[in-house]
MARROMAR-178721 format. One record per residue (C-alpha): x negated, y negated, z negated; residue in one letter. Coordinates in pm, whole numbers, padded with zeros to 5 digits, always signed. Last residue first. Layout:
<atoms>
XYZA
...
</atoms>
This chain:
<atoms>
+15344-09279+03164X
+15395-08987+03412X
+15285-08992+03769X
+15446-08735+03973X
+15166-08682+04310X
+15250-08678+04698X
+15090-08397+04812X
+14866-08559+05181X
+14891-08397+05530X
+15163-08696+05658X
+15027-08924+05422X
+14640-08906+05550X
+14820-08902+05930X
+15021-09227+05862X
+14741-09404+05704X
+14470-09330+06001X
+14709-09459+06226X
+14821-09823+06051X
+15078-09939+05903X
+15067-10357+05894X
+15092-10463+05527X
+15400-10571+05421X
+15340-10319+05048X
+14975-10232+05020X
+14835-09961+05167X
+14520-09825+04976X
+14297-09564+05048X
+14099-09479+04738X
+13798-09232+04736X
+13705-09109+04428X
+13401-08924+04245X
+13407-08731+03964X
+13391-08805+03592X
+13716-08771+03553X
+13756-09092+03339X
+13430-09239+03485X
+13539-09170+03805X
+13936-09279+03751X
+13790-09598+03618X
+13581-09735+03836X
+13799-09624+04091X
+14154-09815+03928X
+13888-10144+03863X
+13731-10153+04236X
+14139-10163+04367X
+14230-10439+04108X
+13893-10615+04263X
+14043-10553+04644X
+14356-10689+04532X
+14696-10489+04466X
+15042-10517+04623X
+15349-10499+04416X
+15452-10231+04451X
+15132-10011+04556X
+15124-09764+04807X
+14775-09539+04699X
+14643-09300+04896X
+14395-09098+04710X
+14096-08873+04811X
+13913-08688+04503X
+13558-08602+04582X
+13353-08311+04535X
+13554-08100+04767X
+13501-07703+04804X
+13721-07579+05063X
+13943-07265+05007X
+14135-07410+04762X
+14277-07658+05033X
+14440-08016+04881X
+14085-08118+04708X
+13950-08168+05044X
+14165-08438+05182X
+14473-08598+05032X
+14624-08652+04684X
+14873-08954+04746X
+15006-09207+04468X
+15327-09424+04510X
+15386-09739+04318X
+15748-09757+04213X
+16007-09965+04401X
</atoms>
């Protein structure tokens, strides 16, 4: 299983003007709270925006608010 990565929120309507980037992230295998810190840190200073990361880790109890960000949310293609 491949980690899965979720655009939601603002950045998803062109009619809205979003100044953040929303992810979901499903991560195989699951990540810490520091590994979570590190991908943000990163992504902002990369993009030089800010981002929002939702994280669902693998086992982890699903919970409402996940299910309705990934039912609205593009899933993205990661290439390496």
């Amino acid at each position: 299983m491949d980690t899965l990565v979720w655009l939601y929120g603002s950045r998803l309507d062109d009619t809205r003007h979003g100044g953040d980037i929303d992810l979901l992230i499903e991560p195989a295998p699951a990540i810490s709270l520091l590994h979570r810190a590190r991908i943000k840190t990163l992504l902002e200073q990369r993009l030089n925006l800010p981002v929002d990361i939702l994280v669902k880790n693998p086992y982890s109890e699903e919970n409402p608010f996940v299910s309705m960000v990934r039912a609205k949310a593009k899933l993205l293609e990661i290439k390496s």
